[in-house]
N, C-alpha and C positions, 0 to 999 in steps of 0.2 A: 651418142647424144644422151645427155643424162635426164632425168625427172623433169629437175627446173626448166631445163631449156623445152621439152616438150611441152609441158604446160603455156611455158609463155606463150610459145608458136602457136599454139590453139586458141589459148586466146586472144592473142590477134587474130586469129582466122576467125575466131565467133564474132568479134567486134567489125570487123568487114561486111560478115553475111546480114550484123545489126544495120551498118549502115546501106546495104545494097536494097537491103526488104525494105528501108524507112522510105527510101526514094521512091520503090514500087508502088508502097503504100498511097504514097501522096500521088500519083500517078492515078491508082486505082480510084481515088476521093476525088479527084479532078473533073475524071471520065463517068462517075457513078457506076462502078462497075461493083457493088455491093457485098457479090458474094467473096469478089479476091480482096476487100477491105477488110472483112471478118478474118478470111484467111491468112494475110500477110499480120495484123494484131497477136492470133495465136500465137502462130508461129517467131514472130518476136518476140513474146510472152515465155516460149519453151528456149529461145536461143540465149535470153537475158537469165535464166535460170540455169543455163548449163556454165556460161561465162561464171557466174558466181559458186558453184560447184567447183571450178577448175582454179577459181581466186582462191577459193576454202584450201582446198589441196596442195595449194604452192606454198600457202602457208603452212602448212604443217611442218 
C-alpha cells in the first residue's frame, strides 16, 4: 500500500473518532458530566490537528 493510500485511510479513521467523540460529547453536555465534556473538546481539538497534519502530508 502506498503513502497516498495510507494517508487517506487515516484520515478517515481520524474523521470517524471526530465523529464518535462529537456524539460522546453531546452525551456528556446532556448528562452534565463536566469533566468528560472538557475531555472529549481536547481531545477533538488534538484529533482535528492530526487530520490536518495528515491533509498537509498528502499534499505534498
Amino acid at each position: 500500500m502506498n503513502r497516498k493510500k495510507r494517508l487517506e485511510k487515516g484520515i478517515e479513521s481520524v474523521e470517524e473518532q471526530i465523529k464518535v467523540h462529537k456524539e460522546k460529547l453531546k452525551e456528556a453536555e446532556e448528562t452534565g458530566q463536566e469533566e468528560l465534556v472538557t475531555y472529549y473538546y481536547k481531545d477533538i481539538s488534538r484529533l482535528e490537528k492530526q487530520k490536518e497534519q495528515k491533509e498537509d502530508k498528502l499534499e505534498k
